[in-house]
N, C-alpha and C positions, 0 to 999 in steps of 0.2 A: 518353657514359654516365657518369653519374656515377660516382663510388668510392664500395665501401662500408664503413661504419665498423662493428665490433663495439658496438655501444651499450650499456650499463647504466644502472640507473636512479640515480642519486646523490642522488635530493632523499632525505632523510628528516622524519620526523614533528616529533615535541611534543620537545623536550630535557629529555632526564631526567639527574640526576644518576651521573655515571661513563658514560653511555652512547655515549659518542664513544671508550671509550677500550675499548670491547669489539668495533669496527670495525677494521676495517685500512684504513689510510689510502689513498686512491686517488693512484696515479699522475699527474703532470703530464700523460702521454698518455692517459690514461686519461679523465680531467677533461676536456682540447680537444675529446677524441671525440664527449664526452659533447652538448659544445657547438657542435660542426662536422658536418656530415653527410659533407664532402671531409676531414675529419681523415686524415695518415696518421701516419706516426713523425716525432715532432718530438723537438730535440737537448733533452736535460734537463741542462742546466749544473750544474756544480760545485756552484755557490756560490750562494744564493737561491732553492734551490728549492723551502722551505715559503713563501716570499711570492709567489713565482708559482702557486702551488696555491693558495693564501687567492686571489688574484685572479682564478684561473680559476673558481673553485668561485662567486664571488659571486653572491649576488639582492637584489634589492629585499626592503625588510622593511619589514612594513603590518601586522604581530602585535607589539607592544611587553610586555614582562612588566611588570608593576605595581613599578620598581626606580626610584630615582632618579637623572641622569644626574649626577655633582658637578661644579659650575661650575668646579673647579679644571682638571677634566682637558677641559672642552669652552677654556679659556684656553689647554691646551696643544696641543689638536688644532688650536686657528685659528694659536699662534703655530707650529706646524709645517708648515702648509699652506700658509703667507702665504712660506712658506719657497721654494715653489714660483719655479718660472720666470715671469717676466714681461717683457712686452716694453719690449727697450732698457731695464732695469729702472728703469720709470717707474712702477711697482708702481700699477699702477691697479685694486684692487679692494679693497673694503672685506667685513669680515662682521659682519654685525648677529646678535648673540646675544640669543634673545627667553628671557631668565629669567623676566619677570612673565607668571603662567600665564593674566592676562584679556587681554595683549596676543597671545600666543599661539592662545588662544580664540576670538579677533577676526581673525586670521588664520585659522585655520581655518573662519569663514566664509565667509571671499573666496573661499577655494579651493573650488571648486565641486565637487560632486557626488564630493567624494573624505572622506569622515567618518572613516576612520580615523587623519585627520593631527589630527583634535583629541585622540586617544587618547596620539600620543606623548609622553612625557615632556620633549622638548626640540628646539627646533625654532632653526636658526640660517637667515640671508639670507645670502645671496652676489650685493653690488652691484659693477655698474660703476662707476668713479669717474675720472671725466675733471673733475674740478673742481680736485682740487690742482692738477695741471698748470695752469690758468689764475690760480691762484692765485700760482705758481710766476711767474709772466710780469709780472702786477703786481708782485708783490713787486719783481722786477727791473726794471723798466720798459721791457719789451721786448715787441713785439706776439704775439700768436698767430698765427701764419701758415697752420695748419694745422685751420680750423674745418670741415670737409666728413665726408665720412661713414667715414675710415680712424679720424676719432678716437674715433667710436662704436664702433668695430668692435674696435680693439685692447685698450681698455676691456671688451668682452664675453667676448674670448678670455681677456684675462688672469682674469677672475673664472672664465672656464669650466675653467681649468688651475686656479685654487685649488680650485673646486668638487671635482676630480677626485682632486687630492692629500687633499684633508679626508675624503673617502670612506673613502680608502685605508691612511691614519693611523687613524680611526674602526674600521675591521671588522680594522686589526690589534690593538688593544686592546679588542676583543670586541662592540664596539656593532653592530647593526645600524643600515641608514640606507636612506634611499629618497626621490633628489632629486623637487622638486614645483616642475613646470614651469608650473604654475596658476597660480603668484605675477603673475604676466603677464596673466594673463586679465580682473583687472581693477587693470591698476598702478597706476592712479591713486590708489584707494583706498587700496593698499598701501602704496604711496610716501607717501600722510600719515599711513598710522599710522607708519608708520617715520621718519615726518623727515628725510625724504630730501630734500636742498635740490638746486639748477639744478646738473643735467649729473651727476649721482648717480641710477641705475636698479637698480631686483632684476633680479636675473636668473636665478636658481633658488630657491627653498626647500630646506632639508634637513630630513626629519624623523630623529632620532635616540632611539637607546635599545636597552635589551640585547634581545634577538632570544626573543619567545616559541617561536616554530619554528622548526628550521633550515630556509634557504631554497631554493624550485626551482631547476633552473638551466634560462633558455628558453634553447636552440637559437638561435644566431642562423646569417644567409646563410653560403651557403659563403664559405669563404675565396677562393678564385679569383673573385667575384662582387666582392670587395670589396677585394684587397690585389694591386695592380698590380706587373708588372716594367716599367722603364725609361718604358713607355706606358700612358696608360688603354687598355683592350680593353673591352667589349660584347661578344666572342663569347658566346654560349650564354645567356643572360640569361634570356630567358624561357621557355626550357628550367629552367633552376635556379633559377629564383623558381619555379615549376610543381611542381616536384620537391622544393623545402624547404618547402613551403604545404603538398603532401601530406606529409610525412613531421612536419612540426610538430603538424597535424592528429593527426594519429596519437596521436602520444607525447604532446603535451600541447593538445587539444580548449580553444580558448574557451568560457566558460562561459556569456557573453552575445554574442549578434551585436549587430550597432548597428544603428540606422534600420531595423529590420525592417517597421514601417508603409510606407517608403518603398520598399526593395528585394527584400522577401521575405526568409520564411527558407530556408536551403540546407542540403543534409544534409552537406555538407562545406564549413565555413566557412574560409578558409584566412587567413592571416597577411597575402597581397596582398588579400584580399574587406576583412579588418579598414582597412586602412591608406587604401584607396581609400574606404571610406565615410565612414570619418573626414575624410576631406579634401575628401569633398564637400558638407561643412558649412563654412560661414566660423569661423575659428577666430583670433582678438585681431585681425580686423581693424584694429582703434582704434589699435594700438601706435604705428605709426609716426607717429601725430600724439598719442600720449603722447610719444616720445621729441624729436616736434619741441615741444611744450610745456616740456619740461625742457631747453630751450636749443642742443640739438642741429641741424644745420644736416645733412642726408645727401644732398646733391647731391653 
């Protein structure tokens, strides 16, 4: 059986001036609850614990206010994010900051069927970049030993740990943001507006800019679902994906089902209905012969 959590609701409206400051601040436990359906008392540390409450509280933001982002402070959110961990620090990721609002524009074409990213004020890439490294090896006249698919991969991770720190940097000096995994969906194209040369990939989008509404916060899987001791488990799984679909349903309803031509619609559409339809769509097939185009070898 699962546990159950005292839930409240934490999203609020439109941000008005002073009005955060007529609220009482929610609790770190309070927040996980909000976002765990097995929440129970977690340790609230010392020391950091208004940044693990900006962290717990976060959402995706697709509401930008009409503000401009100043290039100075998105120069210090990359030079703080690049600041981040990377592997064997072979700092393999790059970020493309799109200041010209028609190259921007032209990105928010690619990105398919999501219109609110040509609304944001400022829009940065977060690439993989396994090209210095082989640049690295000519310079020195030493071979590349290592051309198979860990090179593509550590390249992806490292940009996906900058992606995560830039977020976090970002929503603590008040920005809203909301990564856009569609840069992929047609790289190719993207990869030539951006000038991306051999062995240099996107690998997210960020839309940024200051937050018209403060944001939902979705529920995600229980914690025992997803955060193992010593071993992965599978007990109860489809018990609690059953059990967090109904309870997501609930508290926050999709607003569209997908492929309803194809599956019907249901009077309870649950988070496992959404994920499975989506997946039963081919979705970038093409990448992997994008990524072998751009010099990459993934045997």
């Amino acid at each position: 059986m699962m546990p159950t959590c005292k839930i409240r609701s934490l999203t609020r409206g439109r941000l008005q001036e002073g009005s955060e400051a007529m609220r009482p601040e929610p609790t770190l436990n309070e927040l996980l609850c909000d976002r765990y359906l097995d929440a129970t008392g977690f340790l609230e540390p010392q020391t950091g614990l208004g940044h693990l409450r900006s962290m717990a509280r976060r959402g995706s933001c697709r509401s930008f206010a009409a503000k401009p982002v100043p290039l100075a402070l998105i120069d210090t959110l990359c030079a703080v994010a690049l600041a981040a961990p990377t592997k064997s620090d072979l700092q393999q990721r790059d970020i493309v900051v799109l200041s010209d609002a028609k190259v921007r524009s032209r990105l928010a074409e690619l990105v398919d069927g999501q219109p609110w990213v040509a609304a944001a004020p400022m829009m940065v890439v977060l690439c993989g970049n396994n090209r210095r490294q082989r640049i690295l090896h000519d310079l020195k006249d030493i071979p590349f030993a290592n051309d198979h698919l860990d090179a593509f991969f550590n390249a992806t991770v490292d940009a996906g740990i900058a992606l995560g720190a830039f977020m976090t940097a970002a929503e603590a000096v008040g920005l809203g943001c909301c990564p856009i995994s569609a840069v992929r969906n047609n790289a190719e194209e993207v990869s030539n507006l951006l000038r991306l040369p051999d062995h240099v990939f996107p690998v997210a989008g960020l839309a940024l800019g200051y937050p018209l509404e403060q944001q939902e916060i979705s529920p995600r899987l229980p914690l025992r679902v997803t955060v193992h001791r010593n071993a992965f488990d599978e007990t109860g799984l489809r018990g609690d994906i059953e059990a967090y679909g109904a309870a997501r349903a609930a508290k926050q309803p999709y607003a569209v089902q997908r492929f309803v031509e194809a599956f019907g619609a249901r009077d309870t559409y649950t988070w496992s209905d959404d994920k499975v339809r989506q997946y039963s769509r081919p979705e970038r097939a093409d990448f992997g012969a994008f990524v072998r185009s751009k010099g990459f070898s993934l045997k």
